[in-house]
NUDRENTI-336077 format. One record per residue: residue number from 0; residue in one letter; chain; x negated, y, z negated of N, C-alpha, C in turn. Coordinates in pm, 1 decimal. Atoms other than C-alpha are relative to their C-alpha. Layout:
+-----+----+----+----------+----------+----------+----------+----------+----------+----------+----------+----------+
|   i | aa | ch |      n.x |      n.y |      n.z |     ca.x |     ca.y |     ca.z |      c.x |      c.y |      c.z |
+-----+----+----+----------+----------+----------+----------+----------+----------+----------+----------+----------+
| NUM |  a |  A |        X |        Y |        Z |        X |        Y |        Z |        X |        Y |        Z |
...
+-----+----+----+----------+----------+----------+----------+----------+----------+----------+----------+----------+
// end
This chain:
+-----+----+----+----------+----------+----------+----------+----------+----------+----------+----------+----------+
|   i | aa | ch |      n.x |      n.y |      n.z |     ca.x |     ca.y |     ca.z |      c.x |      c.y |      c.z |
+-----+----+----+----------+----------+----------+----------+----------+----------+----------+----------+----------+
|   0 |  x |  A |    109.2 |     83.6 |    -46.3 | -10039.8 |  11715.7 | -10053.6 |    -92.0 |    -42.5 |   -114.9 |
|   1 |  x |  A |     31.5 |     63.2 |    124.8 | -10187.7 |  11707.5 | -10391.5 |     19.4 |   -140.1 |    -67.0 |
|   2 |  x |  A |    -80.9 |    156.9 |     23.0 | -10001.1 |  11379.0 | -10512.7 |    -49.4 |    -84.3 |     90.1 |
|   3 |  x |  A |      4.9 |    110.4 |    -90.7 | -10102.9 |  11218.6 | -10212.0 |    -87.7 |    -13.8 |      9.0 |
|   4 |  x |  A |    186.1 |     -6.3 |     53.1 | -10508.5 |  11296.1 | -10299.4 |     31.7 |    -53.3 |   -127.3 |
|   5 |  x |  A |     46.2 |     25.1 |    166.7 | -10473.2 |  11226.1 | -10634.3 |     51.2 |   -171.2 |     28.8 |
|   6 |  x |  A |    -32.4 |    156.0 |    -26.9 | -10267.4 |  10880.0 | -10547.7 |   -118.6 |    -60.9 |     64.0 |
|   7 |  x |  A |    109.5 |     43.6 |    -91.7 | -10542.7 |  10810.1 | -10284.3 |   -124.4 |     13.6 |    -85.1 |
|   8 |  x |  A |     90.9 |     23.1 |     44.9 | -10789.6 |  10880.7 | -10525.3 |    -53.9 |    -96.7 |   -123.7 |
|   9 |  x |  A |      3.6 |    115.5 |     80.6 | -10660.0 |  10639.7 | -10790.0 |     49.4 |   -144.5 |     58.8 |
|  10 |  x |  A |     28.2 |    122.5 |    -44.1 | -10642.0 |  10381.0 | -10520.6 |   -103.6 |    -30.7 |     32.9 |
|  11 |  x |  A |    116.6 |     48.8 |    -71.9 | -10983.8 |  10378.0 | -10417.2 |    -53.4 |    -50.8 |   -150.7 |
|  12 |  x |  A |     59.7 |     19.2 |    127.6 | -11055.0 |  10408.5 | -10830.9 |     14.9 |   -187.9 |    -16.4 |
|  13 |  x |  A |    -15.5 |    145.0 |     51.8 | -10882.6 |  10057.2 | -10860.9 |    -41.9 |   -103.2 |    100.4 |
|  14 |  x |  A |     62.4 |    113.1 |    -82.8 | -11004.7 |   9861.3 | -10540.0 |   -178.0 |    -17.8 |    -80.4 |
|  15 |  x |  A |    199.1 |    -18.8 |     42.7 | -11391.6 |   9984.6 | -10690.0 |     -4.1 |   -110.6 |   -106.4 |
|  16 |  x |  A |    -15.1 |     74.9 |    102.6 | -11252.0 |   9817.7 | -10992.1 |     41.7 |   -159.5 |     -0.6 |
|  17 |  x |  A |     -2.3 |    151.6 |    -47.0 | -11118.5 |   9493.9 | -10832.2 |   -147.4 |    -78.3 |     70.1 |
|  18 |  x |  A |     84.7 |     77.0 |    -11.3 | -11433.5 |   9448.7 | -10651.9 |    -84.7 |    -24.8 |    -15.7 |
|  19 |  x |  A |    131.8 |     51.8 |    105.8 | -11690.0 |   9435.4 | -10951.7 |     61.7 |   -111.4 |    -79.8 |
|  20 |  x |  A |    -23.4 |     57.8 |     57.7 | -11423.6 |   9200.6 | -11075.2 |    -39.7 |   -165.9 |     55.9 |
|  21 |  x |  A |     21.1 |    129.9 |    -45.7 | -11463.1 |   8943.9 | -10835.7 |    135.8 |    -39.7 |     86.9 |
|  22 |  x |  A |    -89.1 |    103.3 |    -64.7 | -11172.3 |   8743.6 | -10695.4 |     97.3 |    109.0 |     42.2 |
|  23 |  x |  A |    -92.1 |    -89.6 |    -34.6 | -10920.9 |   8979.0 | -10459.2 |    112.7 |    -42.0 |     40.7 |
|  24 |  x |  A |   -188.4 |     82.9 |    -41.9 | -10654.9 |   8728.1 | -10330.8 |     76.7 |     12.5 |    -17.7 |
|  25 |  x |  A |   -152.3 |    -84.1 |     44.0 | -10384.3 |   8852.1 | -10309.2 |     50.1 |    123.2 |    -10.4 |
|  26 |  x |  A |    -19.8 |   -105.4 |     29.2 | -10411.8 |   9143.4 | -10443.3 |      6.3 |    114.7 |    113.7 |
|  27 |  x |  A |    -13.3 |    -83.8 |    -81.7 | -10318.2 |   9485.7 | -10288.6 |    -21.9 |     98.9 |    -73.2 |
|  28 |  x |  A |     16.2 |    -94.6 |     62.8 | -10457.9 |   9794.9 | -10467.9 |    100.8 |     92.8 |     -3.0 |
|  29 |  x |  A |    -99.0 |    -83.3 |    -63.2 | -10236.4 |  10024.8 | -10297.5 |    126.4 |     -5.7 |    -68.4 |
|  30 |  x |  A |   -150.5 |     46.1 |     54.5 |  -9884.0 |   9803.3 | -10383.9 |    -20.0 |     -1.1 |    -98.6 |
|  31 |  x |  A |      0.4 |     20.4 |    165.3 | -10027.6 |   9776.6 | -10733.7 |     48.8 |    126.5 |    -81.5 |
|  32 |  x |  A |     12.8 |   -143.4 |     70.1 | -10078.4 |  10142.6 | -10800.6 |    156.8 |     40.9 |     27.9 |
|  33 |  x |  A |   -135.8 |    -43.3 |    -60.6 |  -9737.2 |  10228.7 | -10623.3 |     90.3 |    -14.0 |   -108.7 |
|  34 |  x |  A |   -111.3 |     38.8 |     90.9 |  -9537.0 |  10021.8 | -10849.6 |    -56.9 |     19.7 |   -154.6 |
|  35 |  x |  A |      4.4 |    -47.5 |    152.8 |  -9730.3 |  10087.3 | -11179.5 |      3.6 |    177.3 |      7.1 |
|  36 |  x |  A |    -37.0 |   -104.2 |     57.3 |  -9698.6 |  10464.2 | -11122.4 |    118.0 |     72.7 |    -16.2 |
|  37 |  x |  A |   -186.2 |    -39.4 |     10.8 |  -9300.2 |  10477.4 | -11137.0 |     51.3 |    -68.4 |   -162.0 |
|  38 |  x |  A |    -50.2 |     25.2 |    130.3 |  -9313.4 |  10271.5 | -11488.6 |     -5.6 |     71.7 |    -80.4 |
|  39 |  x |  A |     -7.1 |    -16.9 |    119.1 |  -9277.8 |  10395.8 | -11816.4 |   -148.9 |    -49.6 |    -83.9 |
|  40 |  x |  A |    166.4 |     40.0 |     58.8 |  -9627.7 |  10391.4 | -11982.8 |      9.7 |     36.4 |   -153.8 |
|  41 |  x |  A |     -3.9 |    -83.3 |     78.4 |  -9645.7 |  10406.1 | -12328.1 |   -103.9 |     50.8 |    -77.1 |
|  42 |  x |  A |    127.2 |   -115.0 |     32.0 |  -9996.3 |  10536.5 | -12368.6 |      1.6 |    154.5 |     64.2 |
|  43 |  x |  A |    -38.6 |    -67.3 |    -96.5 |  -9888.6 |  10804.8 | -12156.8 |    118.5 |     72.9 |   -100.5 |
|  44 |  x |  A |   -104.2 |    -42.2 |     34.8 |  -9632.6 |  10901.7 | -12413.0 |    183.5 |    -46.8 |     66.8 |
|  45 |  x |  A |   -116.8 |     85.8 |    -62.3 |  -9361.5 |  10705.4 | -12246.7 |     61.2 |     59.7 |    121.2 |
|  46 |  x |  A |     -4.1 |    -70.7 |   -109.9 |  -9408.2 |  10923.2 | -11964.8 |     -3.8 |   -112.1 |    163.1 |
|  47 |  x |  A |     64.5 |     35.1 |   -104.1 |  -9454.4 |  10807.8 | -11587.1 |   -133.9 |     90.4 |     53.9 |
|  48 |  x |  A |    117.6 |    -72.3 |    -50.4 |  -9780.2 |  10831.7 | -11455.4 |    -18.0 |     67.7 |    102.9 |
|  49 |  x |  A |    -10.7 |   -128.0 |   -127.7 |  -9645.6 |  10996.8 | -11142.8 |     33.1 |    131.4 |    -52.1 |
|  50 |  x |  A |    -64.9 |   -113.2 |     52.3 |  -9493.6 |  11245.9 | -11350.4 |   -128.6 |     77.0 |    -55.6 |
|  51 |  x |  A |    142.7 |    -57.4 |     89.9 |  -9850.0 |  11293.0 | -11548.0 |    -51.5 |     27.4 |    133.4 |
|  52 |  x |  A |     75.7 |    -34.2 |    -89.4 |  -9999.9 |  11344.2 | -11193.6 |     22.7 |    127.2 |     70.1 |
|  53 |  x |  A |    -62.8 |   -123.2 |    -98.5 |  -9801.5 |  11669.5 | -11136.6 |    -60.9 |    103.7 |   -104.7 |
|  54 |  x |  A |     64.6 |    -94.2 |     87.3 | -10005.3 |  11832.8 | -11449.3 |    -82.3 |     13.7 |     43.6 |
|  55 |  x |  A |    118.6 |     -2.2 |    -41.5 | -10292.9 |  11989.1 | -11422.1 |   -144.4 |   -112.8 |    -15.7 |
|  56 |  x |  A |    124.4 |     86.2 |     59.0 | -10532.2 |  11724.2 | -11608.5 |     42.1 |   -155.8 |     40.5 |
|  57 |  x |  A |    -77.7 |    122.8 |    -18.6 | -10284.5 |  11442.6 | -11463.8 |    -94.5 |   -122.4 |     49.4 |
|  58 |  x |  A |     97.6 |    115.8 |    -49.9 | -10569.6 |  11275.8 | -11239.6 |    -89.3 |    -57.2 |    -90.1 |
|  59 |  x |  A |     93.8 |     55.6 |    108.8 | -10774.4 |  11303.0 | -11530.5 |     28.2 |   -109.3 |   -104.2 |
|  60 |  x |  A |    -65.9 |     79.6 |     75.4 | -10543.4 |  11123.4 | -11750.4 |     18.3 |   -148.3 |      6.8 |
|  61 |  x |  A |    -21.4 |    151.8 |    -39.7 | -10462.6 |  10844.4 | -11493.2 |   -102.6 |    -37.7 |     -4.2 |
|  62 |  x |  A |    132.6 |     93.3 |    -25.7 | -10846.0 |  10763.3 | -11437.4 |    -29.0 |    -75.1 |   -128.8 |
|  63 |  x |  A |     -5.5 |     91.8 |    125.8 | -10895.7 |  10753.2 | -11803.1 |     77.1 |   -112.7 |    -43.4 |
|  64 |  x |  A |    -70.1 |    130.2 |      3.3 | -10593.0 |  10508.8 | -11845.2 |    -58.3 |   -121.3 |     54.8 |
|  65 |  x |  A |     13.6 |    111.6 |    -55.9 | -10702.4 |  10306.0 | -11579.5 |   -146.8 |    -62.4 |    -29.6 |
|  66 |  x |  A |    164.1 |     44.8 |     50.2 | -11085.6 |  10294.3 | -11691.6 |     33.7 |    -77.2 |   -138.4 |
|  67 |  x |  A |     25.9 |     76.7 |     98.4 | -10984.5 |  10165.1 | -12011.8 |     78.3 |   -123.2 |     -0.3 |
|  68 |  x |  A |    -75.6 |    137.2 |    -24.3 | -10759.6 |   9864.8 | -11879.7 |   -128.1 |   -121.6 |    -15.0 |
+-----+----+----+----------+----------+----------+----------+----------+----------+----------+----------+----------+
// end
């Protein structure tokens, strides 16, 4: 159940982040996060970021990633 808080908590991270951006059309936070956390990241060490979410500091890792996009 872990994975599925920590996912849920870096989808709410990126809607917060879509809507200080402005324009949402289209977009789906949810489908975004889904499919970028099965890629190959290579700030991440060329890890997946689902895979980084099964460490202990993993959530910490993804927020930072995603804060500095």
């Amino acid at each position: 159940m872990a994975l599925e808080d920590d996912i849920a908590t870096l989808t709410v991270l990126v809607q917060g982040m879509l809507d200080e951006s402005g324009d949402q059309t289209g977009f789906d936070a949810k489908v975004w996060l889904d499919g970028g956390l099965t890629g190959v990241v290579p700030a991440l060490g060329r890890r997946r970021p689902i895979d980084v979410l099964n460490e202990s500091v993993g959530l910490e890792v993804a927020k930072s990633l995603l804060l500095r996009a």
